[in-house]
C-alpha positions as CSV (number, residue, x, y, z in Angstrom):
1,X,141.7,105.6,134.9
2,X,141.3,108.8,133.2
3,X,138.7,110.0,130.6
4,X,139.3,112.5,128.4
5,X,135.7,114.4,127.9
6,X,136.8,115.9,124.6
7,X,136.9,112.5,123.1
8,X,133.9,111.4,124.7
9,X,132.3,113.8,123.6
10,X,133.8,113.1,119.9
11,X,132.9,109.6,120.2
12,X,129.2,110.4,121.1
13,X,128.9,113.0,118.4
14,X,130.1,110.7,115.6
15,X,127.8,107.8,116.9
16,X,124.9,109.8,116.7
17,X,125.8,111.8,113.4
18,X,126.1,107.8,112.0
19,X,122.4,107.3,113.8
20,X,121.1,109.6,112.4
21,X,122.0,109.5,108.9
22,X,121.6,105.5,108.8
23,X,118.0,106.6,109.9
24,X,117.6,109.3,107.1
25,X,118.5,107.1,104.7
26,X,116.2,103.9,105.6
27,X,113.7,106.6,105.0
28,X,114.5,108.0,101.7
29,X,115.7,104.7,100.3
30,X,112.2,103.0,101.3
31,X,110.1,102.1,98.3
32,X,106.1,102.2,98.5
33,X,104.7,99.1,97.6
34,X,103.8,98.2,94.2
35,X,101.0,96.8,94.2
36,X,98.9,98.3,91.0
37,X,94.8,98.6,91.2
38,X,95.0,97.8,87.6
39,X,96.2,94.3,87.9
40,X,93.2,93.9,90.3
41,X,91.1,95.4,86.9
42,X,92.8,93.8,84.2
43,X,92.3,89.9,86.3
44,X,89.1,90.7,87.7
45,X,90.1,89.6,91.4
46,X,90.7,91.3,94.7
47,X,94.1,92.8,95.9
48,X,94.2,89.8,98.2
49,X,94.0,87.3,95.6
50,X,97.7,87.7,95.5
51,X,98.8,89.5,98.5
52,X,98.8,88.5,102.3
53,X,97.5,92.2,103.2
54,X,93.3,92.0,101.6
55,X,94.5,96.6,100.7
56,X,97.2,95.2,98.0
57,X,100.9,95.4,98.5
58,X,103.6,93.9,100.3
59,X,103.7,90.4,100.8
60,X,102.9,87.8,97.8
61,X,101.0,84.8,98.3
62,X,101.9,81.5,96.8
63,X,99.7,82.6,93.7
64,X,100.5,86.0,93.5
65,X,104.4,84.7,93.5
66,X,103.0,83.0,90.0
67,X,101.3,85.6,88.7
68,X,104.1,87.6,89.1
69,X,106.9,85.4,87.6
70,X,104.4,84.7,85.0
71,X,104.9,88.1,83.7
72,X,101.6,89.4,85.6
73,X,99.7,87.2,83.5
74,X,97.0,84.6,85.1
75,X,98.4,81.1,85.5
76,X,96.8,78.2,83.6
């Protein structure tokens, strides 16, 4: 069985040209977090009241779930 190296080398080229920009864009599409120090003001609790990480962002807890479809308002 023959190879041809000029389509090896094609292939390769175009599988790493569709690596790399699959990587570039994960990167630029990323969002920070949103958590916002001013809900932690505005309610008077920690960060970690709502999310699993104590800094604020990311994950919700059960009750941060709440305050946010509550329209980050406290729920009665």
């Amino acid at each position: 069985m023959k190879v041809d190296a000029k389509k090896v080398f094609v292939f390769v080229c175009g599988a790493a040209t569709a690596i790399l920009i699959a990587g570039t864009m994960s990167v630029i599409v990323s969002q920070p977090a949103s958590a916002k120090p001013e809900f932690a003001a505005q309610t008077g609790k920690p960060c970690g009241e709502c999310h699993q990480n104590p800094a604020g962002g990311g994950a919700l807890k059960p009750f941060g779930e709440k305050f946010k479809a509550n329209g980050f308002k406290l729920p009665k």
